[in-house]
N, C-alpha and C positions, 0 to 999 in steps of 0.2 A: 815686103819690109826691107829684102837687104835692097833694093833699088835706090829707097829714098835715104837707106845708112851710106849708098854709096856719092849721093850727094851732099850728104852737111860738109865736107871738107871745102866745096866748093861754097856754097854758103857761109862759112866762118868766113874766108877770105874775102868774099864780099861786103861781107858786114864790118869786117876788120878795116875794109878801105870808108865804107862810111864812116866809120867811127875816126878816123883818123882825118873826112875833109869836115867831119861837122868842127873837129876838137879842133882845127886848124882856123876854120870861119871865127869861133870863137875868137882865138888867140888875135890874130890878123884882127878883128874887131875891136880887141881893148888897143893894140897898138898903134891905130889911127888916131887915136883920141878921143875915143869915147864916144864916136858915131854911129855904136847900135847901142839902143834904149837898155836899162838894166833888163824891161821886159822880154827883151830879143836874145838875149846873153841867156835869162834864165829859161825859154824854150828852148835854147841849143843845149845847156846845161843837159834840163831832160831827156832831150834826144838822143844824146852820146850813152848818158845812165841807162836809157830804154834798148839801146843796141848795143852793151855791156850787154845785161841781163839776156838777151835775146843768144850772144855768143856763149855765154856760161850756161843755160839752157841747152843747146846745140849741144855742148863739150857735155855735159852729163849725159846726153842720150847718147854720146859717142864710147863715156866710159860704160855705162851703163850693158851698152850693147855690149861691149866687148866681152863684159864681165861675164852674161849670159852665155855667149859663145864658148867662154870656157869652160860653162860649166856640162855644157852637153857633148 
């Protein structure tokens, strides 16, 4: 267990850079002018929401653990 607690830090950051080139595709795509479909805009939307949840996820097994550890 602590093996794979000693990886989420590394994992957050990874997902923290996805989240930040989808939110970027996004952006960069309303600022062209409207060259990706509203459909394309609302699967990035999700994706960004899904690798949110994925890092808040992470961050609770991180408090979570911690919390355990204190208690032993």
């Amino acid at each position: 267990m602590q093996n794979f607690l000693d990886y989420i830090p590394v994992m957050i950051i990874f997902l923290l850079g996805a989240v930040v080139i989808v939110l970027l595709a996004g952006v960069v795509g309303m600022a062209v002018g409207g060259k990706i479909t509203p459909r394309v805009r609302n699967h990035l939307m999700k994706a960004r929401v899904g690798l949110q949840a994925l890092i808040l996820i992470l961050v609770a097994i991180l408090v979570v653990a911690s919390w355990m550890g204190d208690k032993q």
